[in-house]
N, C-alpha and C positions, 0 to 999 in steps of 0.2 A: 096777628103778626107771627110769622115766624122766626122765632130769636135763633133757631140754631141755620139761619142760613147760610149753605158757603161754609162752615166750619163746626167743630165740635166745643162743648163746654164740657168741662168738670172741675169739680171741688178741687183747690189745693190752696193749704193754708205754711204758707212760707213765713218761717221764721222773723220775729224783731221788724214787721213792716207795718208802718200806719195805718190807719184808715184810708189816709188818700192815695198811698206807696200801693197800696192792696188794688182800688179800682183806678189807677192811672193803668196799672201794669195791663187790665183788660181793656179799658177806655183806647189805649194804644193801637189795639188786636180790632175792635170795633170798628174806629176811626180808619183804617188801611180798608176793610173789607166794605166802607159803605163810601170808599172813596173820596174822604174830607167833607162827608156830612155830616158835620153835628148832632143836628136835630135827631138825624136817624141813627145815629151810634147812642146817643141819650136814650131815644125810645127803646132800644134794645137794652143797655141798662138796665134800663127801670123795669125790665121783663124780668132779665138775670139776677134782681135784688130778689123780684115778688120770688122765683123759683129757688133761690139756695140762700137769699136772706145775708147779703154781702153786707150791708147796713144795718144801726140801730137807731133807737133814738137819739142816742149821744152824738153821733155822724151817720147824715142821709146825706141821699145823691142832690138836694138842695146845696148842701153845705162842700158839697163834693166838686158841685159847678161854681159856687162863686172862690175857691180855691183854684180850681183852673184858670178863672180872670185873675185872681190875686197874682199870683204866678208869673202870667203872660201866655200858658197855653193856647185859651182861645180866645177870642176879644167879640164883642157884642156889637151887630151891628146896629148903625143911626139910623140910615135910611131900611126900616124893615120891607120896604117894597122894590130896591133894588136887590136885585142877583145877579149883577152881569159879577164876573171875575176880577179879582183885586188884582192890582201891579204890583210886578217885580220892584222890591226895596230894600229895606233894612228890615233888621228887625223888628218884629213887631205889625209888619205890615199886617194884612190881609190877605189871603189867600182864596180861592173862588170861593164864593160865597154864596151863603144861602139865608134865608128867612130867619133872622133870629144874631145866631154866632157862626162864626166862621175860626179857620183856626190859623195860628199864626206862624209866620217863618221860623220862631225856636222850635214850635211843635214839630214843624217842616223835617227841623236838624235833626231832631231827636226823635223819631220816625227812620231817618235814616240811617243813626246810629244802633237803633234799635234794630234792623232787617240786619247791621253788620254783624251784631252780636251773637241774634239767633241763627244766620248762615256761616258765617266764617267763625265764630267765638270757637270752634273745638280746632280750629286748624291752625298751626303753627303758624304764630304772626311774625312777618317781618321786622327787623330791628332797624335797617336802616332806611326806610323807605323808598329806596332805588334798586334798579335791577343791574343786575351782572350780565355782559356782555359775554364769558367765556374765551376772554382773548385776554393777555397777559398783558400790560404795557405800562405807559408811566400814568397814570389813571388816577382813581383818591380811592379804591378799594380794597380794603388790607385784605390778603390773601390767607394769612396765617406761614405762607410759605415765601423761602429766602434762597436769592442766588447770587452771582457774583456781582459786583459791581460792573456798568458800566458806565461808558465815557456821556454824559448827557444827562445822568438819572438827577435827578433832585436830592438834595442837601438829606432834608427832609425825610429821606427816605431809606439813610441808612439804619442799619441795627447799628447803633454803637456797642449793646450788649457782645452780638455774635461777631462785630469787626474786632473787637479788643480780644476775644477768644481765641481766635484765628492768627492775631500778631502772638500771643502767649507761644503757640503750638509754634507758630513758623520759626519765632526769634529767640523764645526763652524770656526768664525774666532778666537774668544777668546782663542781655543784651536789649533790653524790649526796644521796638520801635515798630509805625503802624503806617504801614506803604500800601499804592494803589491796590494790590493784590489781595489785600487782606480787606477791603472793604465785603460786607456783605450788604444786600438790598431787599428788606423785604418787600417779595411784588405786590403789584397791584392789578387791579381788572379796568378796565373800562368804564363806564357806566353809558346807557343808551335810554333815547325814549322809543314808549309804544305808541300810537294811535289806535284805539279803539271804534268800531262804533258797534253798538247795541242796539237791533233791531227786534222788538217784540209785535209779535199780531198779534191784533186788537178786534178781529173777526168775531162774529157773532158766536163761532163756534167754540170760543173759549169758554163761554157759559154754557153751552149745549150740556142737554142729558144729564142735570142736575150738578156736575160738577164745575166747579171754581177754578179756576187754571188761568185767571189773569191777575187773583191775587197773589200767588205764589210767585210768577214772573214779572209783578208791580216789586214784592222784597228784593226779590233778588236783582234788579236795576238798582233799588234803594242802596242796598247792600254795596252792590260793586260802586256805586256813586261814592259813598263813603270812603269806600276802601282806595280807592285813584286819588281822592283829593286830598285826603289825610296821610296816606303811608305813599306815594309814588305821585307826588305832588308834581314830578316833570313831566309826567306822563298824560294824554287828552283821553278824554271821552267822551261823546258825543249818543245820543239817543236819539231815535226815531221809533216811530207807532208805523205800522200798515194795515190799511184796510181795503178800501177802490182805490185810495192812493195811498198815497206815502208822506209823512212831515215831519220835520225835526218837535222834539220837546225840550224845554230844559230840568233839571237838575229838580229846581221846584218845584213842577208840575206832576212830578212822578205820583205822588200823594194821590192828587184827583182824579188818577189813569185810570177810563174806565173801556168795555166795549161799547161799539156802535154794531148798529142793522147793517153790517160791511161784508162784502167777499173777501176774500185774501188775493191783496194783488202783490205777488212776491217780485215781481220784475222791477216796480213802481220803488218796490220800498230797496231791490240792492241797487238800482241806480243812484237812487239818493246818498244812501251809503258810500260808492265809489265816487260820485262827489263832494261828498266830504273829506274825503283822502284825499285825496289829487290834491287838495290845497294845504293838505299836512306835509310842512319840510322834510320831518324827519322821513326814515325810509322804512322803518320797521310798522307795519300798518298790519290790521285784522278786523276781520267784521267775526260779530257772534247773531245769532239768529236764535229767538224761541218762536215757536211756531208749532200747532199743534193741528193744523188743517192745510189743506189740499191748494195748493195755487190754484182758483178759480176766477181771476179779473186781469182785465187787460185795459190799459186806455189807449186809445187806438188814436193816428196824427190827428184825424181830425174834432178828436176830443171826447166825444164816443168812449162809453164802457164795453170792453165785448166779454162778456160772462158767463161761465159754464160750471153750474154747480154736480153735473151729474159726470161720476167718476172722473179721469185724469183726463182734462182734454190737450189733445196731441199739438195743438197750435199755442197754447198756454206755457206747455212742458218745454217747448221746442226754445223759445223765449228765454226761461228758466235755464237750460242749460247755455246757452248763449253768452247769458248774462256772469252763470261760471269760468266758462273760458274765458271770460272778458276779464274778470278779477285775477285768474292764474295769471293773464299775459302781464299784471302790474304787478304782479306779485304780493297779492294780499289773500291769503286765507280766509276761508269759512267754515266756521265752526258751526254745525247746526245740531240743536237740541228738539229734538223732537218729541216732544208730548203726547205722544198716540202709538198705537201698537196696529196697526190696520197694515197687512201683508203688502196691499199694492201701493201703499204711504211712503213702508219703510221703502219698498224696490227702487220709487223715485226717488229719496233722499241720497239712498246708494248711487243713484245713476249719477245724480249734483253735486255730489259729493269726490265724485269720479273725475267729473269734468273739473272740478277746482282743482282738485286733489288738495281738496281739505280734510275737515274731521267732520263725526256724525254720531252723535248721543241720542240712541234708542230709550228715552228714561220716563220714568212717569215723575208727579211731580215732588217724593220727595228724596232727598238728595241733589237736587237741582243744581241749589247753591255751589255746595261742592263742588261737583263735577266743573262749574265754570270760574269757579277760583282755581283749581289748579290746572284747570287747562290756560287760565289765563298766565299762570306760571311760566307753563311748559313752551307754549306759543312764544313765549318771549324768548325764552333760553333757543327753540329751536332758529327764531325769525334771524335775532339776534347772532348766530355762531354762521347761519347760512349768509 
């Protein structure tokens, strides 16, 4: 077995943490990269004790796993001959399953919490989990900044501090008295929602040539899941996979995301995307795209894949830009992140990029996170003032 597969190990012995604090922290990192298999995060493990000796006899990875059932992290399956997929629950349920244990919905949370920490943890976190619209008005957004009263503003909304200041200056004390004129307001903003939807390819080619690039872009859906539901809790997001076609996932499944034997059908998967929008009220909408290969799949009306893996094919591309003007005319941006560095890659992203007149991140895969946190910022502040 190969234990350093898809990632690196090495020694670090972090201060004041348990025996179980020590291996949940890799048990974590395991579990993301063998896509909520158990067994298979366990047998790596147990490789990573034999080689740096993470264990003693005082606490082994025996006492490590039935700590994890104590817990509630992973729960043991009854029927050890089913593995179809657990249902959407509560806590505690079950998540796809396999031979043995499977892991469960707090693990789920805390998986996600975990991709928020290691992505977004060094960038300045929001305090009020809503966004600013950039428009001044009677809103719930303290500004920090004060103007004159007017006839309609909310009670609520004067400074009495800078109103009393201003009757001092105008009237004196010998004559105080506190008239319309002297009221001050401090403003406020608006506050708006986003719709998002997050499209990741799930193409073969994400595992090509020995490197990992769909677990980095499993964190960072973890990540931004997190981050929408806990800090901009008005705000939607919505996820979908592309392969020959295109399907929604939820929230839960991100954990199990794995690649399939797929071409990249990018036309499949932004239609589905602008159908999710269309039925989002609000009006400020964005799709983000990771994507690390070549539009190569089409399904054709009569159901037919038509497939061309060898360089750009010009009936595929033609589609793809199509499909841009089509999102321009609704008015929802594309953000695309592109995972590869191949000269006639980047020219098409340029070109789809053009027809949207969206945005387009040349990056490999670290800093990822970043780059789509604050552009998920920026997008708003822009979407939002336009």
């Amino acid at each position: 077995m190969n234990t350093r597969k898809g990632f690196r190990f090495t020694t670090y012995e972090a201060p004041h943490q348990t025996p179980f604090e020590k291996l949940f922290e890799i048990f974590q990192e395991l579990i993301t990269h063998t896509s909520g298999d158990v067994e298979e995060a366990l047998d790596w493990l147990r490789e990573l004790d034999k080689e740096y000796e993470l264990t003693d006899d005082d606490y082994t990875i025996d006492d490590f796993i039935e700590e994890l059932k104590a817990k509630g992290f992973i729960r043991e399956e009854i029927d050890l001959d089913n593995n179809e997929a657990g249902t959407e629950g509560d806590e505690g349920d079950e998540g796809e399953g396999n031979s043995g244990f499977s892991i469960t919905a707090k693990l789920e949370r805390m998986l996600r919490q975990r991709a928020l920490d290691q992505i977004f943890g060094k960038l300045k976190r929001s305090g009020s989990g809503n966004h600013k619209t950039g428009k001044s008005g009677r809103g719930d957004e303290h500004t920090g900044e004060f103007r004159e009263y007017r006839f309609g503003d909310a009670l609520e909304h004067i400074s009495m501090t800078e109103s009393l200041k201003n009757a001092q200056v105008n009237h004196g004390l010998d004559n105080f008295s506190l008239r319309e004129e002297d009221l001050v307001v401090e403003d406020t903003q608006y506050k708006a929602q986003m719709s998002t939807v997050l499209m990741i390819d799930i193409s073969h080619s994400m595992i090509l040539y020995g490197e990992d690039r769909i677990t980095p872009a499993k964190k960072v859906a973890m990540a931004l899941a997190e981050l929408i539901t806990t800090r901009y809790p008005k705000d939607t997001l919505d996820i979908l996979v592309f392969g020959n076609d295109a399907w929604p996932i939820s929230i839960k499944e991100l954990p199990y995301l794995k690649v399939g034997p797929y071409h990249t059908n990018t036309v499949a998967g932004l239609q589905l995307a602008m159908d999710m929008l269309r039925r989002k009220r609000n009006t400020n909408k964005q799709i983000f795209m990771i994507t690390d290969g070549k539009p190569s799949c089409l399904r054709l009306p009569n159901g037919d894949y038509y497939k061309n893996s060898v360089g750009l094919d010009e009936y595929i591309v033609e589609k793809c830009y199509n499909m841009a003007q089509q999102a321009r005319k609704l008015h929802i941006p594309i953000t695309t992140f592109m995972i590869a560095e191949d000269p006639y890659l980047m020219k098409f992203v340029r070109e789809f990029t053009k027809a949207n007149k969206g945005k387009a991140f040349y990056t490999g895969l670290k800093g990822l996170g970043e780059m789509i946190f604050e552009d998920y910022e920026q997008n708003r502040r822009k979407r939002i003032k336009g």
